[in-house]
Structure formats: structure tokens, C-alpha cells
FIZA-368319 format. One record per residue: residue in three letters; x, y, z of N, C-alpha, C, O, CB in turn. Coordinates in steps of 0.1 Angstrom, whole numbers, plus 5000, padded with zeros to 4 digits. Glycine has a CB too. Example, Ala and Ser with C-alpha at 12.3 -4.5 7.8 and 13.67 -1.06 7.14 Angstrom:
# residues 2
ALA513249435078512349555078513249675078514249675085511349555090
SER512849785071513749895071512950005079513450115080514149945057
This chain:
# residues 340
UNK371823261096370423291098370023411089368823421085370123321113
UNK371123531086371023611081370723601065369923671058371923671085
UNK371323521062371223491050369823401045369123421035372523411047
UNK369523321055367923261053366723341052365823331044367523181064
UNK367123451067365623551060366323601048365623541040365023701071
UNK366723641044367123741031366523651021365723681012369023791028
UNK367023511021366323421005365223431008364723511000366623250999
UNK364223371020362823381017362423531014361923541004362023331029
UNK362623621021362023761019362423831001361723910995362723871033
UNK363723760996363423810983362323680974361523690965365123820975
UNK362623580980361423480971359623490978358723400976362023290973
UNK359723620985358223660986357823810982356723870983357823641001
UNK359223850977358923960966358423930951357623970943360224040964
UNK359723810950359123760933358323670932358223610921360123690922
UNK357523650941356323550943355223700943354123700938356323420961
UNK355823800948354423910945354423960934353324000929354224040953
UNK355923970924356224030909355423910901355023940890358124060905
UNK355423800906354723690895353423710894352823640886354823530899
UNK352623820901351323860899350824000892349724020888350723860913
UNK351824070892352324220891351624240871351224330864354724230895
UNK351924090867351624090852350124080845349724090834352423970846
UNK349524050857348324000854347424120856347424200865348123880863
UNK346624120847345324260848344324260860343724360864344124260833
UNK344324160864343224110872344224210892343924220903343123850870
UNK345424260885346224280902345624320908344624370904347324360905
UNK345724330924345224370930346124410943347324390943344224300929
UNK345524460954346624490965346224310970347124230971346324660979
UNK344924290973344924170976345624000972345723900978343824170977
UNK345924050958346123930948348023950951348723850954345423970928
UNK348424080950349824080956350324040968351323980969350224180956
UNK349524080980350024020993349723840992350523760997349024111008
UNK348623800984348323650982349923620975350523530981346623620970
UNK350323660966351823600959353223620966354323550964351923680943
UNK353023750976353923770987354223630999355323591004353123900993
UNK353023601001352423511008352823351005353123271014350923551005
UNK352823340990353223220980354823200980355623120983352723250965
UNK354623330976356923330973357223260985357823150986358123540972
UNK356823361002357723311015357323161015358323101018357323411032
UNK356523111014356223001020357322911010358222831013354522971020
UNK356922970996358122860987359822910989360822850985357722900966
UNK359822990994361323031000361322911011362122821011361323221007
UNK360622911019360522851034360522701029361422651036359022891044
UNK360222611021360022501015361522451010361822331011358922521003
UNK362322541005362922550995364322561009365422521006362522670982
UNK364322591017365122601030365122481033366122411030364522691042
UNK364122431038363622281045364122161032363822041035361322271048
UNK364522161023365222111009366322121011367022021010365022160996
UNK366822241015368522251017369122201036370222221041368922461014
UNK368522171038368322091051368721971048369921941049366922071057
UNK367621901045367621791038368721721029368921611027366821811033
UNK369221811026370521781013371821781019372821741014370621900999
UNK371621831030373321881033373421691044374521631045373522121050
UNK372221631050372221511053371821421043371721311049371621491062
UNK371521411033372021321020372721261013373421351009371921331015
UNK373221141008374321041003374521150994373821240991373920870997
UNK376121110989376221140970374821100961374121170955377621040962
UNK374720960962373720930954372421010953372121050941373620820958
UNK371721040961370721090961370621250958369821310952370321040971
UNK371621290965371921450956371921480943371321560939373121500957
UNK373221360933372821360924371821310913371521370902373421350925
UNK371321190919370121200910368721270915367621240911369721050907
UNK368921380926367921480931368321600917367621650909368221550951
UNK369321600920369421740911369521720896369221810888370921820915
UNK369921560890369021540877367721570873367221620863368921430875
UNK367121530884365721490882365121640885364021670879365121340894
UNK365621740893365221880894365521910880364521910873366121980905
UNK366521920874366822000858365921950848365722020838368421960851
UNK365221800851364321740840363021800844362121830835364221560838
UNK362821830854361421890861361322020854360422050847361521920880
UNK362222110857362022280853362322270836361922370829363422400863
UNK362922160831362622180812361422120813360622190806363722090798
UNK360822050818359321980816358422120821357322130815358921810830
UNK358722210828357922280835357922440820356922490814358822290855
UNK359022460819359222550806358322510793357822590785360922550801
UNK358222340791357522350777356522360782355822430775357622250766
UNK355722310794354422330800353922490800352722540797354522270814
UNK354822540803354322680805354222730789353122760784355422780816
UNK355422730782355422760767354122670761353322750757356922730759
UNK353822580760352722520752351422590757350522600748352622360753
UNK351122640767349722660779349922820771348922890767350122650804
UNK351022850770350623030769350622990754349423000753351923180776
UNK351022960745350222880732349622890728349522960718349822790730
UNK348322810735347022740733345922800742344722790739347122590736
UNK346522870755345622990759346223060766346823050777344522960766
UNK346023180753346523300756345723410769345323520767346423360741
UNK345723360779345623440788346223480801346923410808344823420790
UNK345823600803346523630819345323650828344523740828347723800820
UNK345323500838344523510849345323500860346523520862343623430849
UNK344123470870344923440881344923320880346123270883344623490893
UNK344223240877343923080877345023060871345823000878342523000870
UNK345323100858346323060848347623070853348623010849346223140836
UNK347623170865349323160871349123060880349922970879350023300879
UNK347923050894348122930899348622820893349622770898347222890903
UNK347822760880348822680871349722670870350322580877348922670863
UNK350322740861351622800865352922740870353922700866351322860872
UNK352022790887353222750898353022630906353922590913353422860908
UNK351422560905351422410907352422300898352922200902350022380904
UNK352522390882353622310877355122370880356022290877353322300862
UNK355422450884356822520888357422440900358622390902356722680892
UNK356122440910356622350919356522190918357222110925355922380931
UNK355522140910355022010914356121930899356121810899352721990915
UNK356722000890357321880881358821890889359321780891357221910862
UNK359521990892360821990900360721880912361721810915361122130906
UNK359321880917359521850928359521640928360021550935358421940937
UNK358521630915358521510911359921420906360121300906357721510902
UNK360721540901361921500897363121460908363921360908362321610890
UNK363021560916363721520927363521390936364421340942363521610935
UNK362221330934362021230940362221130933362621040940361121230945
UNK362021100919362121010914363820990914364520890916361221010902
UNK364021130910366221120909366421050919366520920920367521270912
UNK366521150930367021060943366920950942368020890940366521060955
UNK365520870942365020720945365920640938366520540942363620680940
UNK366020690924366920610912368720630917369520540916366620700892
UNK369120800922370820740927370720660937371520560938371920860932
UNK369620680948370020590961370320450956371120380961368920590972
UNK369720430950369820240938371120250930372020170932368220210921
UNK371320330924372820350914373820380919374820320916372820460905
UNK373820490928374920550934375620530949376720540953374520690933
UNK374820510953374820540969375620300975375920240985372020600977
UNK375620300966376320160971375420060972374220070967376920160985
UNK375719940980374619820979373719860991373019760991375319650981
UNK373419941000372919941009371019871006370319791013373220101014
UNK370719930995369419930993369819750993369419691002368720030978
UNK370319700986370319530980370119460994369219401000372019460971
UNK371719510997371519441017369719451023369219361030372619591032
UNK369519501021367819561032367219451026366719371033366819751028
UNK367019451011365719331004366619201007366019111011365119350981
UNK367819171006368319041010367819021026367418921030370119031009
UNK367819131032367519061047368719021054368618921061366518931047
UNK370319101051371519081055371819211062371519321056372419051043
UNK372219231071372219311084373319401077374219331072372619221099
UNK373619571075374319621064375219671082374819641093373419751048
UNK376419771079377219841087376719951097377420031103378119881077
UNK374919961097374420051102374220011118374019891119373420091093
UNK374120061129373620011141372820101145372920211140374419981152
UNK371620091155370920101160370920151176370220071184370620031156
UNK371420271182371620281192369720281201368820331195372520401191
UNK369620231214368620191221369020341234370020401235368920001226
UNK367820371242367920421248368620421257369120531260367420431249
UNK368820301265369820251279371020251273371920301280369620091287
UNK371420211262373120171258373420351256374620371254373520031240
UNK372720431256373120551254373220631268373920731272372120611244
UNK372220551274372620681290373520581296374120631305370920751306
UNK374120411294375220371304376220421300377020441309375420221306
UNK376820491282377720561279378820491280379920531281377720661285
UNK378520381278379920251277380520241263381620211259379420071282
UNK379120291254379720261243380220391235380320391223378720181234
UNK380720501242381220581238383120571236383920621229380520671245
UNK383120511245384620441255384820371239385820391232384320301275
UNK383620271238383920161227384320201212384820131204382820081225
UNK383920311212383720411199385320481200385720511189382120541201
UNK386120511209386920551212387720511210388520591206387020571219
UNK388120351211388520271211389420171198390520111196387720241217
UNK388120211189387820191173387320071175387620001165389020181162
UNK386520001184385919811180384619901179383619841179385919621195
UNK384420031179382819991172383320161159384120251161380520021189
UNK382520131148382420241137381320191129380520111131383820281129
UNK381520241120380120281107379220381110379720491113379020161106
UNK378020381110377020471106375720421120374820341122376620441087
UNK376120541127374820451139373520581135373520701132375420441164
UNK372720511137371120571134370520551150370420461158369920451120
UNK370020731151369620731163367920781158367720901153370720841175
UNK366820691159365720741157365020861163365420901174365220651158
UNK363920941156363521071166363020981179363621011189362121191160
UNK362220881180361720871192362220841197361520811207360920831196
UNK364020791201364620751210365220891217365320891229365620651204
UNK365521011208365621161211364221181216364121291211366121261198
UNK363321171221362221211226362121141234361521191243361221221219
UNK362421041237362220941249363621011260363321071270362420741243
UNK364920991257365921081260365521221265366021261275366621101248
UNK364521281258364221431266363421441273363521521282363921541259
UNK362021371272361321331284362121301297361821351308360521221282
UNK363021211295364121161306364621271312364821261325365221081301
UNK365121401304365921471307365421581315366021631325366621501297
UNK364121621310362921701318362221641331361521701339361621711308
UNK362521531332361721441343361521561357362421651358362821271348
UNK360621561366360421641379361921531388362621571397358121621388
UNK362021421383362621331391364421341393365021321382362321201382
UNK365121371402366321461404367321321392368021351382366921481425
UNK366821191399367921101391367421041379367820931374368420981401
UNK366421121373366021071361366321161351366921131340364621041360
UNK366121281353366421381348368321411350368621501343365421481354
UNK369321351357370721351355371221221344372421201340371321331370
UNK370121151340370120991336369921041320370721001311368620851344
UNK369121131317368621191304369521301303369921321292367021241303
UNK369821381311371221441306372721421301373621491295371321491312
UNK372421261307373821211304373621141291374321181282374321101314
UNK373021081291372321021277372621131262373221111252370521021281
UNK372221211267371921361258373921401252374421421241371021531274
UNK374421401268375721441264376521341261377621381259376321521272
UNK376321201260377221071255377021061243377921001237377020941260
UNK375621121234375221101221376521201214377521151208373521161218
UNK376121371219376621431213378321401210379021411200376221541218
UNK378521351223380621291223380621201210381421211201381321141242
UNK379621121210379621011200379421101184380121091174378120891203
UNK378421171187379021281175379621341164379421351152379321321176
UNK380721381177381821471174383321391170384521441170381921561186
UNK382721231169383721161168383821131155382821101149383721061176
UNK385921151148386121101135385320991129384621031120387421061134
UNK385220881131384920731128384320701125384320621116384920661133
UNK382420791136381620741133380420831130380320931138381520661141
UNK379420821121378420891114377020911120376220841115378320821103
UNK376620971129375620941133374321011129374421141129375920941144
UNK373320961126372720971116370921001127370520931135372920811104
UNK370521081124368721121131367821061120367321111110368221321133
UNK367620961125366120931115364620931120364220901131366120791110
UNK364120971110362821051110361620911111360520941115362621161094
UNK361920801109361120681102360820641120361620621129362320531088
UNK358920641119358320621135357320531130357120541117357720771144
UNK356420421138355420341140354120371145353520301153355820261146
UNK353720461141352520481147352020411150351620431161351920541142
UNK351620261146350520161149351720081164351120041174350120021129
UNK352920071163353320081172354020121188354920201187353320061167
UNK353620081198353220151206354720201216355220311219352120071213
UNK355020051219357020061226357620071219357420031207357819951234
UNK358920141226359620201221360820091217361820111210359920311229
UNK360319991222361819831219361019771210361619671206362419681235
UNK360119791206359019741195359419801182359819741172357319791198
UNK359319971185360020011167361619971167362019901158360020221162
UNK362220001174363519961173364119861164365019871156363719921182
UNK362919731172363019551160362419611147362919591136361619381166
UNK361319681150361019731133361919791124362319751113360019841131
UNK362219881129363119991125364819931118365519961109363120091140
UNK364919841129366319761123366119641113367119621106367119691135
UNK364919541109364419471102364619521092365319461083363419441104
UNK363819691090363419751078364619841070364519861058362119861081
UNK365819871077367319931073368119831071369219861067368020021081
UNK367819711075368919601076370119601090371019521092369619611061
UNK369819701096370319711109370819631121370019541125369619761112
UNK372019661128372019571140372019721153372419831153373619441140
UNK371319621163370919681173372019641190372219531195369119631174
UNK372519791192373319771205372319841213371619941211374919831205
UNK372419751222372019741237372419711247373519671246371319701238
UNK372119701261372319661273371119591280371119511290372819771279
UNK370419641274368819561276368419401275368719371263367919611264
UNK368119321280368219171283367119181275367319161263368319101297
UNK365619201279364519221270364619241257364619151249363919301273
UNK364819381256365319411242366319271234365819201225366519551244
UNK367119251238368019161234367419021232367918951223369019161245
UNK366018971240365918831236364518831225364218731218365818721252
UNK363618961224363119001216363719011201363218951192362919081222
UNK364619091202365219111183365819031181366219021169366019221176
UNK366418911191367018801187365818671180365918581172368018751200
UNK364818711189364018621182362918661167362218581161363118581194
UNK363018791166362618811152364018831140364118901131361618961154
UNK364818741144366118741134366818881134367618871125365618711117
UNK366819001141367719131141368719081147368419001155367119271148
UNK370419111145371719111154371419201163371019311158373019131148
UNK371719181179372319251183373519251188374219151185371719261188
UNK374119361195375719381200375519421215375319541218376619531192
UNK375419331224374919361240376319371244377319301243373819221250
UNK376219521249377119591257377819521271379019521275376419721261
UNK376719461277376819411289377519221283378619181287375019431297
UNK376919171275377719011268379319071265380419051270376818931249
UNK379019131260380719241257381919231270383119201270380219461256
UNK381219251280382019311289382219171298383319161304381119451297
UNK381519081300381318971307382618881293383718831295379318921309
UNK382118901287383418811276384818851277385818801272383218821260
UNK384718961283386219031286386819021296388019021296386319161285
UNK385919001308386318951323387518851324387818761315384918871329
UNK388318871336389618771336389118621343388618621355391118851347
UNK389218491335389018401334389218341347390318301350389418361325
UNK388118321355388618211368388118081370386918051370388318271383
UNK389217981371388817861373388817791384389717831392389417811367
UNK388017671389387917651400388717611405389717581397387117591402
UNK389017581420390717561425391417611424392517571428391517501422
UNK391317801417392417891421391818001430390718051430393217961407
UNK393018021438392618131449392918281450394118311449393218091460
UNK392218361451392118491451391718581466391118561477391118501440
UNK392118661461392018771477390718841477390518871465393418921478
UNK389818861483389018931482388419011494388818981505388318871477
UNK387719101493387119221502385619141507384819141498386819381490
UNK385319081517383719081520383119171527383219171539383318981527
UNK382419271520381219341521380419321525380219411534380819371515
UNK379519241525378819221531377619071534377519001524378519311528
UNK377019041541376218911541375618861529375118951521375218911550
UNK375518751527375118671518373118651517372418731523376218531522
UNK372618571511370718591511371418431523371018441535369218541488
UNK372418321519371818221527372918251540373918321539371718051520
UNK372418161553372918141565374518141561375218051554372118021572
UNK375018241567376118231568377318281558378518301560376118121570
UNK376518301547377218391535377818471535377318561542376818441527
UNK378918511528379318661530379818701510380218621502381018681545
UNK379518841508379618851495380218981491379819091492378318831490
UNK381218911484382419031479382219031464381318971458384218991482
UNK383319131459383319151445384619201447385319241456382219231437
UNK384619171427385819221419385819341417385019431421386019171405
UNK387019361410387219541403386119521393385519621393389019601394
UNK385819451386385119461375383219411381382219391374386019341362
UNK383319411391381919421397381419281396380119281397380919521389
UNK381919171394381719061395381319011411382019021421382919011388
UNK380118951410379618921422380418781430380418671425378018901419
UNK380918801441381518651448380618581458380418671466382918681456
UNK380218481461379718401470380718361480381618321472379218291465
UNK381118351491381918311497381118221516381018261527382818461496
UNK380918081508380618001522380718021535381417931539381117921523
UNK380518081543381218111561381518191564381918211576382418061567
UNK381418291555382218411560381518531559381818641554383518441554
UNK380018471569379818581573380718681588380718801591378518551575
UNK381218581593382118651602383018731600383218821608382518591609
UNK383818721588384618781578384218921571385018961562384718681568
UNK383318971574382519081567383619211574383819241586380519091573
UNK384019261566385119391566386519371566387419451569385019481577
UNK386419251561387919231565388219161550387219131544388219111581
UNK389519141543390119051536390818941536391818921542390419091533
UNK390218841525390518701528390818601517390518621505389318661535
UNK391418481522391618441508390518321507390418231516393218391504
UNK389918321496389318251491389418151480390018191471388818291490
UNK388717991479389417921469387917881461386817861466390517791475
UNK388417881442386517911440386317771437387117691432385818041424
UNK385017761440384717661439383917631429383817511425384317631448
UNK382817751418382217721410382217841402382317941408381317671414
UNK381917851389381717991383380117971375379917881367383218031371
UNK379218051377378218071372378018171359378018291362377518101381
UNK378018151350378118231338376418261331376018171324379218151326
UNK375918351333374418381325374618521316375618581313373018431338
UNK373318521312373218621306373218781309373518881302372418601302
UNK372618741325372718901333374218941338374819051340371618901349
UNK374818791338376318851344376718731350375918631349376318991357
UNK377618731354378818601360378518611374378518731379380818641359
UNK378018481384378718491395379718381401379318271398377918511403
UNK381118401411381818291416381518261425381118341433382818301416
UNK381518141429380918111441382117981447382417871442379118061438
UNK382818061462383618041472383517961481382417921486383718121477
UNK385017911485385217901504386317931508387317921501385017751511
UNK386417981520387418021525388517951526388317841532387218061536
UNK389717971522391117891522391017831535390817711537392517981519
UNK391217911544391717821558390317741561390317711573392317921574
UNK389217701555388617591555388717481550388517371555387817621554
UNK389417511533389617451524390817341528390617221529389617541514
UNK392017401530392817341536393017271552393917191556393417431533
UNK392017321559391317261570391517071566392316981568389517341570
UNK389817091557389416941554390316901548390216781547388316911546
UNK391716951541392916891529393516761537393616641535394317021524
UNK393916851550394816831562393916661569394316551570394817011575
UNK392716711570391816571576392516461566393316371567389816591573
UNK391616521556391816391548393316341545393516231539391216421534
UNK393916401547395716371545395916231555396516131553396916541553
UNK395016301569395616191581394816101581395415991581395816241597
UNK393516091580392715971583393115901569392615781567391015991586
């Protein structure tokens, strides 16, 4: 920090010595160039910001295109003092519209030209419309924090892009008056940072927002269209949305259901009933993995453990459910049918 005020405050001394030459000086015309230097000190900060999160590519052809700016800017100034020989003030404004404005043209055009040269195929991927190594973290897949585990793990890496308005949506969350909305946005907040601080993966703040657009699962599909991006989520919406404007997604929650231990009908398992079922007579347990069970008859069975034999497995998009009957029913009717 120490070192930041010190560059602006000397580049709002030699922003007041760049006036110091001129006949026209004044105390007012000095504090005006005092005034010039900090702000171009302060400009020139917000550049070094910027650079320390920039590819190779674009550094280097930033800093070409700076060196062709300030010789373009030297013969400008040498030809001008030339052809008019004067010292105004206007004539230094000039000056330093060109000091700043040909460096600064340079930098932009460099960059533009390494990000194309240097920086890899990323730019090609985006105009093909081929989804590149970047993902798209969503607000919910960031406060369930599952995919930090995944990141841990090594099945997810590359370069994830967390947009500002998903960090603004996140801190509204985290501010909420609301006790469990505001623990929901803090968690969020601290699963990013874990994701972070991790070897593997790159996580990247981008600045690129929709004004004309309004939801926040709206830029998202934009936003991943326009980087060539795929989008993780846990969001079912989200999910059948960017699937239908052609974006990949990586649903946290399809993930976890595909990993589940396979049950087929006719094998029997032990289970816990918790509690009543929606129809007459139901009773409804689960797995370790939160897998919902149906279990026929047993509502009388509620707190107790039992074996059950499955009779069907329902597989959707929100989640799996199995659906039961109680062994000593099952084997009940076995026994009938054995004798008659």
C-alpha cells in the first residue's frame, strides 16, 4: 500500500513539473497538473491490477503495443514542437492527450492481437461455438459446496469463471436480515474462497454483465454461449434452460444420482421407516445417500427396522425413488402360491 501512495504522489509531482515550463504558470495551473499526474498515477495502478490477472499473451502484446505508442507519442511531440514552437497550456494538454491516448491505443490493440497469437486456441473455440475447458460456477452449486469435495478430488479442474453478479448475488445472500439466508451466503462466500486456494484450479472474476438482461440464470446462458463455456449447477431450471439454448452443463445433483449403489428389483435391503407415506398405509425410509424409499404397509412399522424387497426403482431428474414391500408380506403370498 505503501508503495502505491508513493508512485501516485510522485506522478502528481511530475504531472505539476510538466507545467513548471510553461510561461503562462500559475499556482492555479500547478495544482491543475498536480491534480493530472495523481489521477494518471491512479490509472496507471488500475493497469497494474489488471495485468497481474492477464494471460502471457496479452501482456505481451500489451507491452508491444505500449513501446509502439510512446515512439509514436515522441515523434508526435518532436514534430508539434517543430512546426509550433510554443509553450501553452493548450499545447501541453496536447501533449498529454497524446502521452496517454497513443500508449494506451497500443496496449489495446497488442493485447487484442497476443490474445489471438499467444494465449492458445481459446479465442477459435468461442467463434467455433465448441465449449473450451472453462466452467461456469452458478450460485446454488456454490453455497451446496459439493463441488469443492469434487475439486478435491481431481474430476473437476481447469479454469472456472465466477462472474461479478454471481459475487453480488452471494453478498446480498450473505447480508440478508434472514438468520438462514445470510449462513447460506456465508457459506457460499467461504466454499468459493477453499476453491481458490486450490493447486488445480484457476478461478477467474469476470467483469462481463447484461444489462438488457434481467436474471441472474439468464446471463449465465449468455455469458457461457459468449466464452464458450460449460455451466455447473444443481439447478434443474437452470439446467433445462442452457440445455436448450445448446450450453453443456455438469449437474452436480445428475453426478451424484449416477454414483448411487445400483438396486434392482427382487433384492432385499434393511431399512429404517421414519415415517408415513402421502398414501394409506405407507411408510417411508431412506438410504445413507438420501435416497427416498416407499415401502407398502408399513405404516405400522414406523421406528422400527425392516426388511424390505424392492419392487420398483424410479429414476428422474430431481432424484431416484425405490419403491417397496415388506419381506414378510412378500414371502407371505410366495408360500400361498407354493400350496394352492
Amino acid at each position: 500500500m505503501a508503495r502505491r501512495i508513493s508512485f501516485v504522489l510522485l506522478s502528481a509531482l511530475a504531472g505539476m513539473a510538466l507545467f513548471l515550463r510553461s510561461e503562462e504558470a500559475s499556482g492555479q495551473i500547478l495544482v491543475t497538473g498536480f491534480v493530472i499526474g495523481a489521477v494518471t498515477g491512479g490509472l496507471i495502478l488500475l493497469v497494474e491490477y489488471g495485468l497481474q490477472r492477464a494471460s502471457f499473451g496479452i501482456v505481451v502484446g500489451g507491452t508491444a503495443g505500449l513501446a509502439i505508442g510512446l515512439v509514436l507519442t515522441g515523434l508526435v511531440e518532436w514534430v508539434g514542437s517543430a512546426i509550433f514552437d510554443v509553450e501553452t497550456f493548450l499545447f501541453h494538454i496536447g501533449g498529454l492527450a497524446f502521452l496517454l491516448g497513443l500508449p494506451y491505443l497500443g496496449i489495446m490493440l497488442g493485447s487484442k492481437f497476443g490474445m489471438e497469437k499467444l494465449s492458445g486456441p481459446v479465442t477459435h473455440v468461442e467463434h467455433a461455438g465448441v465449449t473450451s475447458n472453462n466452467k461456469i460456477l452458478d450460485t446454488s452449486v456454490i453455497i451446496d459446496g459439493r463441488v469443492a469435495d469434487l475439486c478435491e478430488t481431481g474430476f473437476l479442474e481447469g479454469t472456472f469463471l465466477v462472474p461479478q453478479f454471481i459475487l453480488h448475488e452471494l453478498q446480498h445472500i450473505a447480508d440478508s436480515s434472514d438468520g438462514l439466508k445470510r449462513a447460506r451466503g456465508r457459506r457460499g462466500l467461504d466454499v468459493l474462497n477453499k476453491i481458490q486456494k486450490m493447486v488445480d484450479i484457476d478461478v477467474r472474476i469476470v467483469d462481463d454483465d447484461f444489462p438488457n438482461v434481467k436474471e441472474v440464470d439468464a446471463k449465465i446462458v449468455v455469458l457461457a454461449k459468449k466464452v464458450g463455456a460449460k455451466v455447473i449447477t444443481n439447478d434443474l431450471n437452470l439446467n433445462k434452460v442452457a440445455e436448450l439454448q445448446g450450453v453443456r452443463v455438469l449437474n452436480i445433483n445428475e453426478l451424484c444420482n449416477a454414483l448411487r449403489p445400483v438396486v434392482l428389483p427382487g433384492e432385499t435391503i434393511r431399512v429404517f421407516v421414519l415415517k408415513e407415506g402421502k398414501e394409506a398405509g405407507q411408510g417411508v425410509a431412506y438410504l445413507d445417500d438420501g435416497t427416498m424409499i416407499v415401502v407398502d404397509n408399513a405404516k405400522r412399522c414406523i421406528g422400527r427396522n425392516v426388511d424390505v424387497v424392492v419392487t420398483s426403482v424410479l429414476q428422474t431428474t430431481a432424484g431416484r425413488m425405490i419403491f417397496t414391500r415388506l419381506k414378510e408380506e412378500t414371502e407371505k403370498e410366495e408360500s400361498q402360491v407354493a400350496r394352492g
